[in-house]
N, C-alpha and C positions, 0 to 999 in steps of 0.2 A: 520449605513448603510453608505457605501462609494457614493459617485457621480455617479460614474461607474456603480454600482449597480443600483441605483436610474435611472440613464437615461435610463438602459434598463427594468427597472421596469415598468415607463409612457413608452417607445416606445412600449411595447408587450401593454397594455392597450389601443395604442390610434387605435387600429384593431377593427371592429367593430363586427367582432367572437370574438375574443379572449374576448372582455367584456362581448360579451353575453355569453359564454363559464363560466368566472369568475362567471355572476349574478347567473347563474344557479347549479354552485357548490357551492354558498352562502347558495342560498334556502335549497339545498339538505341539509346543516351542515354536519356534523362531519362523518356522514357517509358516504358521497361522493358519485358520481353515477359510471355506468360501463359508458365503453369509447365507446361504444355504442348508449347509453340512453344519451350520453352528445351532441355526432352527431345529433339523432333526435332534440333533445332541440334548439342546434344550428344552424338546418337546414342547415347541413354540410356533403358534405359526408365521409366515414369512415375513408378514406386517408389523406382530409383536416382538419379532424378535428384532428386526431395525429398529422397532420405538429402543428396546433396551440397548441393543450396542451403541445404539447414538447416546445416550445417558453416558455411556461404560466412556465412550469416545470424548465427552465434554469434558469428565475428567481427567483425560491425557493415560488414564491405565490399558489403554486400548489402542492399534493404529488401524489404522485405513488403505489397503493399493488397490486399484480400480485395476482389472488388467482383461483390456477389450470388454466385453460386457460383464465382464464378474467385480464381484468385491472379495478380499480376502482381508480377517482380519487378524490380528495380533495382538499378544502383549505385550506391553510396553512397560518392562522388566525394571527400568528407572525410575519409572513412575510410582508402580507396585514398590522399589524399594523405597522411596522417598519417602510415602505412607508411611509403611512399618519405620524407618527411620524418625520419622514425626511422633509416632507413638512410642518407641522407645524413648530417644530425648528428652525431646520436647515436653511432652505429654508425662510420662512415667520419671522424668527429670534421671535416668538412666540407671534405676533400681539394679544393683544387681540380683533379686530373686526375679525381676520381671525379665531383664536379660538370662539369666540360666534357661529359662523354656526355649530360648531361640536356641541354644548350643546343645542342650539337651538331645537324644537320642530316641527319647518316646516322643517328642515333638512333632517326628513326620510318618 
């Protein structure tokens, strides 16, 4: 993951839809919700909450299946790790006290 990448990665995150947006296509897994069911979740309405999964989507932590008139969307689990991988690396140059939180047990 480039820098570029990464800052608009944490900027779309540091929205406080767009996280709750993320948490709750977490929850859903792999099957993702409609963009719909993501608005309720969000307490967004159906306008604002496409402005923000298209953010979520530019950064690639989010996918997109159109199926017949719906959209469903997901996380995109690679993406989300690549981040956290950037920030440990890269970024934290791979501290072991900054790594213990990810292994850690009070962590989740």
């Amino acid at each position: 993951m480039d820098d570029t990448l990464a800052l608009a990665s944490f900027l779309a995150l540091s929205n406080a839809t767009r996280l709750k947006i993320l948490k709750c296509l977490v929850s859903a897994g792999t099957d993702g919700m409609l963009a719909g069911d993501v608005a309720l979740a969000a307490d967004a309405t159906p306008s604002r909450a496409s402005f923000h999964l298209a953010n979520l989507q530019e950064t690639g932590m989010i996918t997109s299946t159109r199926k017949s008139r719906h959209i469903s969307y997901a996380v995109n689990y690679d993406a989300v790790g690549e981040l956290m991988k950037y920030l440990l690396q890269d970024c934290c140059q791979n501290n072991e006290t900054v790594r213990m939180c990810c292994t850690s047990s009070e962590c989740c």
